[in-house]
C-alpha positions in Angstrom: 107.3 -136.3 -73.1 105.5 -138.7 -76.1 101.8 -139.0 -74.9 100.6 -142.1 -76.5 97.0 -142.8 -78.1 94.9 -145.0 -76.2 93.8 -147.0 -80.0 93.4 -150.6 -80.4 96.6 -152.4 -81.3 95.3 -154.9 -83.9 97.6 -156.1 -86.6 97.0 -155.6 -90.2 96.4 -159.2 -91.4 95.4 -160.4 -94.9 93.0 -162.6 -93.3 91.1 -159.8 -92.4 89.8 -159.0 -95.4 88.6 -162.2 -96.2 86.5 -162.2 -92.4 85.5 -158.3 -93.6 84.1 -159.9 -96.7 82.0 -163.2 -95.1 80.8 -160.8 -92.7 79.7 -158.2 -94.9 79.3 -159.0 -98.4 79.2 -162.8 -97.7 76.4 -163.4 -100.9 78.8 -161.5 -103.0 79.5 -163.9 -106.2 82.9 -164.8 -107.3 82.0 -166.2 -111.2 85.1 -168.3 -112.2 85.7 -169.5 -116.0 87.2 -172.6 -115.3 90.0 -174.7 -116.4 87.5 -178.1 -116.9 85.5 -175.2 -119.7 82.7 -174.1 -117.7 81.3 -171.1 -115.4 81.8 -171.5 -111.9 79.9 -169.8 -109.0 80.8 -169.1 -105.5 79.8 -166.5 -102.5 82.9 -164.8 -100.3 80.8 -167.0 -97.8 82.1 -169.7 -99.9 85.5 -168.5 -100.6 86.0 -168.0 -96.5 84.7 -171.4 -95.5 86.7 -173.2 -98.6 90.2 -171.1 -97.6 89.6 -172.3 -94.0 89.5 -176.0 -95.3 92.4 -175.5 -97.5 94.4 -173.9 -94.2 93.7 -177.1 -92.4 94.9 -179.3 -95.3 98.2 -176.7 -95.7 98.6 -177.9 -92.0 98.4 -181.3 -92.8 100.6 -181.3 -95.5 103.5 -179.7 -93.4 103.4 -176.3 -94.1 104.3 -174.0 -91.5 105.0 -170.4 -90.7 106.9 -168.7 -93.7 107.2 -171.6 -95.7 106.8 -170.6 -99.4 104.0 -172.5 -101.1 103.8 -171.8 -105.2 101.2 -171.9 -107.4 101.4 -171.8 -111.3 97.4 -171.1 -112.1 95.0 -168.7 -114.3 93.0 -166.4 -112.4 90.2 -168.6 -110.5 88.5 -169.4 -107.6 91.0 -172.0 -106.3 93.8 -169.3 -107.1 91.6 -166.9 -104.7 91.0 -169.3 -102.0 95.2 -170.0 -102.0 95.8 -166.5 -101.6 93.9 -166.6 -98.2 94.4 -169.8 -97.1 98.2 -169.7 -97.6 98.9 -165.9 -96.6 96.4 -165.9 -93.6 97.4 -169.1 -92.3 101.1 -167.5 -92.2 102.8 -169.1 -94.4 104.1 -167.3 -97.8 102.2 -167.3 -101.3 104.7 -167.7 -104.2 102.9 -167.0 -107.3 104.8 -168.4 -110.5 105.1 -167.1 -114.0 104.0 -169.9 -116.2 105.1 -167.7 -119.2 108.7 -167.8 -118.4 111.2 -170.1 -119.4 111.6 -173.6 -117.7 114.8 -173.5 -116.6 114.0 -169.5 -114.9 111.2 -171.6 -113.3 113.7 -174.3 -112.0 115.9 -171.3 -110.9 112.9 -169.3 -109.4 111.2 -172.6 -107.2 114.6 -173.3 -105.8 115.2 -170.0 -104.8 112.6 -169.9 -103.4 112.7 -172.8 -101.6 109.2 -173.5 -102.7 107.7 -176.6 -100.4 105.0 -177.1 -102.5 103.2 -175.9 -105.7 99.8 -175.9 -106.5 98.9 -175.8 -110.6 95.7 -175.6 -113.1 95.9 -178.6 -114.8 97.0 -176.6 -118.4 100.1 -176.8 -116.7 100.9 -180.4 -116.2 102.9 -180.3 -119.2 105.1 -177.9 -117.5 104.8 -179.4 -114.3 105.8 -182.7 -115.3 109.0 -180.7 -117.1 110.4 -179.4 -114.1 109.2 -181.9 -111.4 112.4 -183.7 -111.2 114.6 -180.7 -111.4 113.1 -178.4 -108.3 115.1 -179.1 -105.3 112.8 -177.9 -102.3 109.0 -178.5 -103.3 108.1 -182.1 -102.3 104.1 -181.5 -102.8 102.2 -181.4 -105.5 99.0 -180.5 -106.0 96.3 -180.1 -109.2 93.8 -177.3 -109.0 90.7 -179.6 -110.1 88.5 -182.4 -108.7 88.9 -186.2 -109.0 86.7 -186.6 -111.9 89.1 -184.0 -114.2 92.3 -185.9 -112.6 95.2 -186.7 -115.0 94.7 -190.8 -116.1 98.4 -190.9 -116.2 101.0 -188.2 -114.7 104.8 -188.2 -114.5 104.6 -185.9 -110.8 105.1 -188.6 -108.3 102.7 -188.4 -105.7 100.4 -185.9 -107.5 97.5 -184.6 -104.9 93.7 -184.0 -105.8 92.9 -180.1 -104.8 89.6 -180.5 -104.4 89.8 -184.1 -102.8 92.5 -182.3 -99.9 89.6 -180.0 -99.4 86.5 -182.0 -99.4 88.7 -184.3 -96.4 88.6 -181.1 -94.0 85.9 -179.0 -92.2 86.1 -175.5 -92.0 86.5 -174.7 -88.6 90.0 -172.7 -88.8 90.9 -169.8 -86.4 92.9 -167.4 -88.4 96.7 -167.1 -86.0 97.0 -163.6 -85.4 101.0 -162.1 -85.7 103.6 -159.5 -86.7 101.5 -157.6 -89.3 105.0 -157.2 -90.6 105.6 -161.0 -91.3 106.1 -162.2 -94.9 102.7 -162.8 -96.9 103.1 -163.7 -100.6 106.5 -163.4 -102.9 106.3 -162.2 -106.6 109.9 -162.3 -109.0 110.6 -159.8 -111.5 110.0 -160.9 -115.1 113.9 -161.0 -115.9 114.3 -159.7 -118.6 118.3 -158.9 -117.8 119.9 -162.2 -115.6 117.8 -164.3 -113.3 114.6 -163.0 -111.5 114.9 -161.3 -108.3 111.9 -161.9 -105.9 109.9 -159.1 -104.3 108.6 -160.3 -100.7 105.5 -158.4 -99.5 104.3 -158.2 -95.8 100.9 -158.6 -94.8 101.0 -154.9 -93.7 102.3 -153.5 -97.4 99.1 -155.6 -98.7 96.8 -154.1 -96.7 97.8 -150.5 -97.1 98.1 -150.8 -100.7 94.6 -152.6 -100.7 93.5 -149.5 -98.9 95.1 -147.0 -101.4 94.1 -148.8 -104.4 90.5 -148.6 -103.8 90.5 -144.8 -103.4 88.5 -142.6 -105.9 91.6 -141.0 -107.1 93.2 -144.3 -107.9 90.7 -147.7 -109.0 87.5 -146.1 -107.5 86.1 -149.7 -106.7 83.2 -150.4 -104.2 80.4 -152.8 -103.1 78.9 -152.0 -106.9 81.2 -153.0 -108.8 81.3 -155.9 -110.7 85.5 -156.6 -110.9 87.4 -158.6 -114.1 91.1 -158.6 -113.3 92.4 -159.5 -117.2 96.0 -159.2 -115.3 97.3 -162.8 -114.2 97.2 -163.6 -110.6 100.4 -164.2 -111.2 101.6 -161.0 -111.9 101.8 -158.9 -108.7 98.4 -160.6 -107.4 96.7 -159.1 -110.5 98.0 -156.0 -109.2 95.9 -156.3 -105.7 92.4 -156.6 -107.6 91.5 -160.5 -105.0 92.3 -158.0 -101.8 90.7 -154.8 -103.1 87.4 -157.2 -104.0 87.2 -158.7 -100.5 88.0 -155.1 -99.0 84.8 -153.2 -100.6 82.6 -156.4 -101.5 82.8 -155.9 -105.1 81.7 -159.0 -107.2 84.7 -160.8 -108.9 85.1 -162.1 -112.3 87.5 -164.7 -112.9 88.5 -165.2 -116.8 90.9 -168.6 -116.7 93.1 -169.0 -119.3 90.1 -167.4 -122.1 92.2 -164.1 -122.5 91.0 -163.6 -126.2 88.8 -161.0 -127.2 85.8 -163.2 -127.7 86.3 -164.7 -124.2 86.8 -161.5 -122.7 83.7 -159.5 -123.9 80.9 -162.6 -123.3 82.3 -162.8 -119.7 82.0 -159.2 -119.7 78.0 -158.9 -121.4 77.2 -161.6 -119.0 78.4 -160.9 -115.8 77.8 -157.1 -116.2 81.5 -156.1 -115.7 82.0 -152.6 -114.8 85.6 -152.3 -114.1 88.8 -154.1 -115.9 91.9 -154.1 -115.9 94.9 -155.4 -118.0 98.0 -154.4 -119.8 97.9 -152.7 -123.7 98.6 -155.9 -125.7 95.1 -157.9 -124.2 93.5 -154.3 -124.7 94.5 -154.4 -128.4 93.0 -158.0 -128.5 89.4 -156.9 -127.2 89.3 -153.7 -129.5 90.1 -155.5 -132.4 87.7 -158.4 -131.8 84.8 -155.5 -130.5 85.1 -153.3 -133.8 85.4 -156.1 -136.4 81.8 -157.6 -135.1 80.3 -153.8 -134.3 79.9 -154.4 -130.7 79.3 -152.1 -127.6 79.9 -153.1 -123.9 76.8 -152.1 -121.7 78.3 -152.2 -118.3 81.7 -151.4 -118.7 82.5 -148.2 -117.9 86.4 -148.2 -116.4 89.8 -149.8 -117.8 92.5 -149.4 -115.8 95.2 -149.8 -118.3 99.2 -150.1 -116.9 102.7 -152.2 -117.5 103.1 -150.5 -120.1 102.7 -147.1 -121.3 99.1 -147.1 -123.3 98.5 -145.0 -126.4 96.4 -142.1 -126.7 94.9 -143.9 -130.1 93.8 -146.7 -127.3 92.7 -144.1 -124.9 90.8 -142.4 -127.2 88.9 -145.5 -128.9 87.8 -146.6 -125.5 86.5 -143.1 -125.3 84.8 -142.0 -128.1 83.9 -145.7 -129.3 82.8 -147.2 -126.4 81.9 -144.8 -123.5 84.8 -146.6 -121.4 86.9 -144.4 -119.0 90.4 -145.2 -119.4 92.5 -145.3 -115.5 96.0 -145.0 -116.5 98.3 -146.6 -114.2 101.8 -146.8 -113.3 103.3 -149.4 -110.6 106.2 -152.0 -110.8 106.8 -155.3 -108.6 108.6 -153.7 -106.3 106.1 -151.5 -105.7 103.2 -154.2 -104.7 102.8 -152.9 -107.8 100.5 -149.2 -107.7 102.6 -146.1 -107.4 99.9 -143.4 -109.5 96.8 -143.0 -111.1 95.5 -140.7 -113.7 92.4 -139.4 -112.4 90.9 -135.7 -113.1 91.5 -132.7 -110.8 88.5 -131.0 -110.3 89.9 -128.2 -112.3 90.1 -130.6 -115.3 86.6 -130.9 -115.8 85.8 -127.3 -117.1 88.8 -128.0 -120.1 88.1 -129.4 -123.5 88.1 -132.6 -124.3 91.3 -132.3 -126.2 93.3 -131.1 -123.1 91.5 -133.9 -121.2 93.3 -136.2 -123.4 96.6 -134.6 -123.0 96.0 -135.4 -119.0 94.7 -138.9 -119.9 98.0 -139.4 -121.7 100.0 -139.8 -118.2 100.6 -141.9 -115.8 98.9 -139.9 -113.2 99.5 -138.4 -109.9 101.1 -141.0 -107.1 98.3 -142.2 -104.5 98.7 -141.2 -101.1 101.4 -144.0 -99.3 103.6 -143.3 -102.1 106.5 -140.4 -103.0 108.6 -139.6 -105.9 111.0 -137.6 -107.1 112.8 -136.7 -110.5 116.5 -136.4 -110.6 119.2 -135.9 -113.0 122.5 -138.0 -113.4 124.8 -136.4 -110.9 121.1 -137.3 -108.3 120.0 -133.2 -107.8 116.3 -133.4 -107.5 114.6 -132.0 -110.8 111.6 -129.2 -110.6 108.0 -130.3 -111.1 107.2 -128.0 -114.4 106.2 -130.8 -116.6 109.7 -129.9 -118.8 112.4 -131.2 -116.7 113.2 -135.1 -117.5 115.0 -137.5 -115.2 115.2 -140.9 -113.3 112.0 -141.4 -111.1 112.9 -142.7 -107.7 110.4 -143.7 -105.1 109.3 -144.4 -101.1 106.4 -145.5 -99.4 105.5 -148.4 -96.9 104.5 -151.2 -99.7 107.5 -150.0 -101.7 110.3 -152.8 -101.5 113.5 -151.9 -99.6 115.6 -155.3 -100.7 114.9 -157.9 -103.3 114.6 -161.5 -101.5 117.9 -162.8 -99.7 119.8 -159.6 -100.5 119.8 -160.4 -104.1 122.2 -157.8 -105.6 122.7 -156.1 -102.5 121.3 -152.7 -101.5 119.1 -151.6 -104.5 118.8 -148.4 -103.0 119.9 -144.7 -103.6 120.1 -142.3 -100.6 119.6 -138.4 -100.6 119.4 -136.5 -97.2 119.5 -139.8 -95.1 116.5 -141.4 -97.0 116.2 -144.3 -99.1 114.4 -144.7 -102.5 114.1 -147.0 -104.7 115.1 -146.2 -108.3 112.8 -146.9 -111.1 114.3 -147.3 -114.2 111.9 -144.9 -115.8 112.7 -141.7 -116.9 110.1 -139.4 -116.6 109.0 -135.8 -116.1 106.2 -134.5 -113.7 103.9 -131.5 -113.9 103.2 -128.6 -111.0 100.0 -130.3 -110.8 101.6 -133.9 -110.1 101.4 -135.7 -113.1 104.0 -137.9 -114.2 104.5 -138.9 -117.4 107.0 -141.4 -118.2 109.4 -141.2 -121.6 110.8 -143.6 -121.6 113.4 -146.6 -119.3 116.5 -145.4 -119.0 117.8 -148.9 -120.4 115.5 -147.8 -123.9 116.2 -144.2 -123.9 117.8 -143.1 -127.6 120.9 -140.5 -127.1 121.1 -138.8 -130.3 123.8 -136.4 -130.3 123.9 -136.5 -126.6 120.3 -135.5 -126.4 117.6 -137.9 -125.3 114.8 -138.5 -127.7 112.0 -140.4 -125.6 110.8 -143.7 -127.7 107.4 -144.0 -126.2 106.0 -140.4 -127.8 107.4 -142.3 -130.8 105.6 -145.2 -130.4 102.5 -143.6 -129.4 102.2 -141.4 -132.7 102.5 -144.9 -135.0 100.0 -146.5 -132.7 97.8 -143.5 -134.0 97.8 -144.7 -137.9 94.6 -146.8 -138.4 97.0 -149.6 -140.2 99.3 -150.3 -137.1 98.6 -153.0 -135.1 101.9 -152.4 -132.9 104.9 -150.3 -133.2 108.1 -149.9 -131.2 111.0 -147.4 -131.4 114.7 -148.8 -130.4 118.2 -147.3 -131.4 120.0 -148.2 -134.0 123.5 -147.2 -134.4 125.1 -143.9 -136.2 127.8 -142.9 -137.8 127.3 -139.2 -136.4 125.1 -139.5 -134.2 126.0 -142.1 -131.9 122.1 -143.6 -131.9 119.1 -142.7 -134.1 115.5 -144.1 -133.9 114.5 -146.7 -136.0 111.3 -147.9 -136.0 109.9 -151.5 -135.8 106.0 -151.7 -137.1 103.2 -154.9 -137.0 101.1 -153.7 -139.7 97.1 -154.9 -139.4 96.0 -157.6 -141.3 95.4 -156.8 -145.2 96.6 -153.3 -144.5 99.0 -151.8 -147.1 101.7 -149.2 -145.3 105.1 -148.1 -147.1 108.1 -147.2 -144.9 107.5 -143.4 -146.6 103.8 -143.2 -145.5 104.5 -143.8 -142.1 107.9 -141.4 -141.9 104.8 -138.9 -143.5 102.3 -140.1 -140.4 105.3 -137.8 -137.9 105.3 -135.0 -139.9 103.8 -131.9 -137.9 103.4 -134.1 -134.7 106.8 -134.5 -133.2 110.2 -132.2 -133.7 112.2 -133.2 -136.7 115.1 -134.5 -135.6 113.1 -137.1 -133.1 111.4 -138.4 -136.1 113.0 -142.1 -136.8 115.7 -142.6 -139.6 114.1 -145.4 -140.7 110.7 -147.9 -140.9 111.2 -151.9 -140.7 107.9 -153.9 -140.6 107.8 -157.5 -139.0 105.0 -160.0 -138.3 105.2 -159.8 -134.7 107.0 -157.8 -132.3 108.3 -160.1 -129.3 106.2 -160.0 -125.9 107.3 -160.9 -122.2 106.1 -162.8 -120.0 104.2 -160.1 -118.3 103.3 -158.2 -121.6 105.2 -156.1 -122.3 107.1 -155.5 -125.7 110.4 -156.7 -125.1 112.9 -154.7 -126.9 115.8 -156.1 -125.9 115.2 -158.8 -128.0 114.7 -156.2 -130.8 118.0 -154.5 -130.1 119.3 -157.4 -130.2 117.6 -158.7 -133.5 118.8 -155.4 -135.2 122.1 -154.5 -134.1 123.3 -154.9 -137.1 120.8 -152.8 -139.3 122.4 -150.2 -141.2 120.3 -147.2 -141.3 120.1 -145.0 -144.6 123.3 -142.3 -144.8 121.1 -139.8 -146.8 
C-alpha cells in the first residue's frame, strides 16, 4: 500500500519568484543600460508592481492563456518585466533572435503563431521588414516611452510600451495552474533547415532556476551583483532574470553596449561580481582590458559556455585578472544548463597546472540532469576519461519534443528510457567530468579515426598572435579527411602558415596536427555566437591540401 505525504500541493509557478523577490529582496536594484543611451534604475519592488501592470494591459490587449507573445529586445528592464508579466499571467513568452535572418524570423513568428511582439526600438528597422509578412501577430508594441516614439513608422497601429503601462494600476492576482503548463518558447539557432522551437513549462524553469544557483553550478546569492552578457534571447540568458529573482541578487542589464568598453564601465560601476557570456564577447573584453592595462575590482566569476572556451582564455582570466572561470555546458533543449566545472574538494590540494586540466572541461552534470556516453551501434561507453562517444541526456527541464512535433520523436531509447541525443561527442572521467571533442556533424575521420577539432582549436587559440582559429576537414586523397586550419590573426601581428604548424609540435600527436594553415579576416559567427563552420566547410570545399 502507497502511504502518501501529508505536504502542501502548491504548483511551481514562475510568478513565484518574482512574489519571492518583492517580498524579500524588494530594494534589490535592477540597473538597466538603455536603448534611449542612458542608466536606468529599478527595485524588484518595481519590477513586480510594473509586471503586474503590464499583465493587466496583456489582458486588455487579448492575450489569453497559452497565447505566444514575442519579443525582439536587448537585455533590459522592460525585457524582465515581459518575462513575468507574460509567463505568470499564463500566457507563453517567445523570445526572438534578432540576429537571424528575416525571412527565418517570418518563418519562426508564424510558427509560432505569435499574437503579438514587443521590440527595443533598434529594431524597428526589422520590425517594419517583416510586419506585413507575419501572419498571426496583430499587436505591436515599442519597448520605450512616448517622448522616444518613432515620428513616423510603417507598423500600423504601433503601441507605446510605457504608455500601455502608465494606463493600468498594479493590482494583478497572479492565476494559479498546472505547474506543467507552457511558460516561454525559445527556437534553435538553425544552422541546418528551419528552427525548431523548444517549449519550456513553468515547472522545468523553476527546477532549473533551483539547480542553477547551486554552488557546484553558478554559485549565485543575495550578494551578488549579476551581468548576463548572454541575450535574453538566447535561452532566457541561460536562466540568469529567474536565478536573480530566486536568491535576490542585484541584476545588471547591458542593452545593446556588448563591446568591451561598454562591458567593463558597467562592470567598475556597478560592482559586477558574476558574468556570464559566450567565448567570442569574452575575446572582446580581454582584448579591450589588456590594450588600456586594466584590472576589474569586483569581478571575480565568468561563467563561460556555447561554445567550448580555450584554456589560453581560461588561463588569462586567471592569472591576469584574478577571475574564476565557470565552464558550462547546456543546449536549448536543455533550458539550457546540463554541467558545470566546479572543483572537487580533492582538487584543491593539486597544482595549479592539473587545476587547469580540470578547468579545461565542461564539468560534471548538476543534479536534475543525466548522461551517458555511447558508441555508434548505442552500447553505453565507461567513464575513464578515454572512451569517446555521443553524449545523450535526461532530466525534467530536458526537452522530450521540439514544438508541434517538429521532426517527429527526437529521441533515442535504451532499456525503456528516453534521452535526448546531443550532437556532441565527448568523453567523461571516473570523477564526472565531461569534456566535449568535438559535434559529431564537425568531427574529422582521418583514416577512420576521429581526430577531435576543438583540442585543435584550443592549441592555436594559445599563440599570442591568434585572435580566433577553427579546425574543419578538408578532403584527402588517402585519407578520406584531414584537418585544415582556418586562423584570424590579431591586428599587426605577423604569423606564417609554418610558424603556426611549429606552435603543435610537442603538444598534440602527429598525425592530428593539421595539413595545412589558411588565414582570413574574419571567421563567420551565428546568431548565438558561435563559429559557424558550416559556412567554412562550405567556403573551402574545394581547397586542395598540399600532397607532400
Amino acid at each position: 500500500m502507497t502511504v502518501l505525504g501529508q505536504m502542501m500541493q502548491q504548483p511551481l509557478l514562475i510568478s513565484s519568484l518574482l512574489v519571492h523577490a518583492e517580498r524579500h529582496h524588494g530594494e534589490q536594484e535592477i540597473v538597466s543600460r538603455r536603448v534611449e543611451g542612458d542608466i536606468h534604475r529599478q527595485t524588484f519592488r518595481d519590477l513586480a508592481a510594473r509586471s503586474r501592470k503590464m499583465a493587466n494591459a496583456l489582458a486588455k490587449l487579448g492575450i489569453q492563456s497559452g497565447d505566444r507573445v514575442a519579443t525582439l529586445a536587448w537585455n533590459g528592464y522592460r525585457h524582465m518585466e515581459l518575462y513575468y508579466a507574460v509567463s505568470g499571467s499564463g500566457a507563453v513568452l517567445h523570445t526572438l533572435n534578432p540576429r537571424l535572418h528575416p525571412d527565418q524570423l517570418v518563418y519562426i513568428a508564424d510558427h509560432a503563431e505569435d499574437s503579438a511582439i514587443f521590440f527595443d526600438l533598434t529594431f524597428l528597422p526589422l520590425i517594419e521588414a517583416i510586419a506585413s509578412r507575419v501572419k498571426t501577430i496583430k499587436t505591436f508594441v515599442a519597448m520605450t516611452d512616448r517622448a522616444h516614439m518613432p515620428k513616423e513608422s510603417k507598423v500600423p497601429g504601433l503601441l507605446c510600451y510605457d504608455e500601455l503601462l502608465g494606463a493600468e494600476n498594479d493590482t494583478f492576482t497572479w492565476p494559479s495552474f498546472d505547474e506543467n503548463s507552457a511558460s516561454s518558447l525559445c527556437y534553435t539557432s538553425g544552422t541546418t533547415g528551419n528552427p525548431k522551437g523548444v517549449l519550456y513549462s513553468h515547472r522545468s524553469t523553476v527546477l532549473h532556476t533551483y539547480a542553477a544557483a547551486l554552488p557546484d553550478a553558478l554559485d549565485c546569492s543575495a550578494r551578488d551583483t549579476i551581468l548576463p552578457v548572454v541575450p535574453m534571447f538566447h535561452v532566457n540568458a541561460w536562466g540568469l532574470p529567474y536565478v536573480a529573482c530566486m536568491v535576490g541578487a542585484k541584476l545588471v542589464f547591458p542593452g545593446p553596449g556588448l563591446d568591451g568598453k561598454s562591458l567593463y564601465e558597467l562592470f567598475e560601476a556597478e560592482k559586477v561580481t558574476l558574468s556570464a557570456g559566450v567565448p567570442t564577447v569574452w575575446q572582446g573584453l580581454l582584448s579591450y582590458v589588456e590594450a588600456n592595462k586594466l584590472k576589474f575590482s569586483t569581478m571575480n566569476r565568468s561563467v563561460i559556455g556555447g561554445s567550448a572556451c580555450p584554456p589560453a582564455m581560461i588561463r588569462a582570466f586567471n592569472e591576469q585578472y584574478g577571475v574564476q572561470v565557470l565552464h558550462a555546458w547546456g543546449m536549448t533543449e536543455m533550458s539550457p544548463l546540463g554541467t558545470a566545472c566546479t572543483f572537487k574538494a580533492k582538487h584543491l590540494a593539486q597544482t595549479q597546472e592539473e587545476r587547469y586540466a580540470v578547468m579545461a572541461k565542461q564539468g560534471r552534470a548538476i543534479y536534475g540532469v543525466d548522461m551517458k556516453i555511447v558508441d555508434v551501434a548505442g552500447a553505453e561507453l565507461p567513464w575513464d576519461g578515454e572512451a569517446s562517444g555521443e553524449l545523450l541526456v535526461r532530466g525534467p527541464w530536458i526537452m522530450s519534443r521540439y514544438f508541434k512535433d517538429e521532426g517527429g520523436d527526437p529521441l533515442v531509447y535504451a532499456d525503456g528510457d528516453g534521452w535526448f541525443p546531443t550532437g556532441d561527442v565527448c568523453k567523461i572521467d571516473a570523477d564526472g567530468y565531461m569534456q566535449i571533442t568535438d559535434r559529431s556533424k564537425d568531427v574529422i575521420k582521418s583514416g577512420g579515426e576521429w581526430i577531435g577539432s576543438i583540442d585543435i582549436e584550443n592549441i592555436a587559440m594559445a599563440n599570442p598572435k591568434v585572435a580566433m582559429a577553427a579546425c574543419i576537414s578538408a578532403a584527402h586523397p588517402k585519407w578520406d579527411e584531414r584537418p585544415l586550419l582556418v586562423v584570424v590573426r590579431k591586428p599587426g601581428a605577423e604569423l606564417t602558415r609554418d610558424e603556426m604548424l611549429a606552435f603543435f609540435e610537442g603538444k598534440i600527436a602527429k598525425w592530428w596536427t593539421p595539413d595545412d594553415v589558411v588565414f582570413v579576416d574574419a571567421i563567420p559567427i551565428g546568431a548565438t555566437g558561435k563559429m559557424l563552420k558550416n559556412r567554412l566547410r562550405e567556403q573551402f570545399k574545394d581547397y586542395k591540401l598540399p600532397t607532400a
